[in-house]
N, C-alpha and C positions, 0 to 999 in steps of 0.2 A: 672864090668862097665869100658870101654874105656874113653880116654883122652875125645874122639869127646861128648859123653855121659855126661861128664862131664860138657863141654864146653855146651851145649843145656840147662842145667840145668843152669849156671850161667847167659846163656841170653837170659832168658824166654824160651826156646823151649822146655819144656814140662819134662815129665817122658822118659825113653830112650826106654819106648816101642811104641811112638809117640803120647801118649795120653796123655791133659796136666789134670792132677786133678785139675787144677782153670777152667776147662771147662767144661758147663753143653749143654749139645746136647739140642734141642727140636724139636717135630715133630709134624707136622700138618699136616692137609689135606683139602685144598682149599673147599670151602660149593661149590661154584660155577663150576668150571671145574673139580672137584677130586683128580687134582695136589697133591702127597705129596711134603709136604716141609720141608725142615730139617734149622734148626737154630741153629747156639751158643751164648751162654753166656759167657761173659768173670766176674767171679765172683770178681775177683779184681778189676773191674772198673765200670762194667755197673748196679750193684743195688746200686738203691737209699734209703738214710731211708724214710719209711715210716712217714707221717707229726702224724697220730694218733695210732701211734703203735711201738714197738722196731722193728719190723718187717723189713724185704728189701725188694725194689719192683722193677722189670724190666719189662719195657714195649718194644716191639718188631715186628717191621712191616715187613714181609715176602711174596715175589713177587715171584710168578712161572717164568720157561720161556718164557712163552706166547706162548707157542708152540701148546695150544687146543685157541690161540687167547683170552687168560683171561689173565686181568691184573689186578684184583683184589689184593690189600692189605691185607693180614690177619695180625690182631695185636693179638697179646698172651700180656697178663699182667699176669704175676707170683711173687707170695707175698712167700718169704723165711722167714722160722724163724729166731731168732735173731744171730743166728751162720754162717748163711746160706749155713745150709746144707742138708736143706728137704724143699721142697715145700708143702705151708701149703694153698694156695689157687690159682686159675688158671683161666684165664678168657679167652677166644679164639673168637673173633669176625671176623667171615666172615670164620669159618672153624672149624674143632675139633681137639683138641688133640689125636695122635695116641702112639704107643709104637715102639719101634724101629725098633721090628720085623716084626710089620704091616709095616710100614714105607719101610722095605729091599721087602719085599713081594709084594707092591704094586709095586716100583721101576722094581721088577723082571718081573710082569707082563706088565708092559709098554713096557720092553725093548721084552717080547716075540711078542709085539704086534707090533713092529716097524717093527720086520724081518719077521713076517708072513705075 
């Protein structure tokens, strides 16, 4: 590990392979246009406690480009256990939850569809 490597780790910028582990990815996919959308978590600051649970909860409103002219909102609510380090419940209004790989794949097909 480099000085630089070092210096990212004392101010906040992550692991030195440029991923920070206080960082949870999310992915959706717009119910309305198709749009994937990718979101982050920042686990040090954005869950709240739960009011009837030891539980953490982040709520998260995610906008396409408007590029299919949708500007639809999707909100995700994700309930972390009390460590928060596993998602223990997931709620997706105005789209689904996808996996990342769906997420690169759909992305991939967009972009074949731009240049054909």
């Amino acid at each position: 590990m480099g000085l630089l490597d070092s210096l990212r780790r004392l101010l906040g910028g992550g692991q030195a392979s440029g991923e920070d582990a206080n960082i949870t990815a999310i992915y959706v996919r717009c119910r309305r246009c198709g749009e994937p959308l990718k979101g982050r978590v920042d686990m040090r600051n954005e869950p709240s406690l739960a009011e009837d649970s030891d539980n953490w909860v982040v709520r998260k409103g995610l906008m396409g480009s408007g590029e299919n002219l949708c500007f639809q909102t999707v909100e995700v609510i994700l309930t972390f256990d009390p460590q928060k380090r596993h998602i223990v419940d997931s709620e997706v209004i105005g789209g689904t939850l996808i996996t990342a790989e769906e997420y690169a794949e759909l992305i991939e097909q967009r972009e074949e569809t731009k240049h054909a």
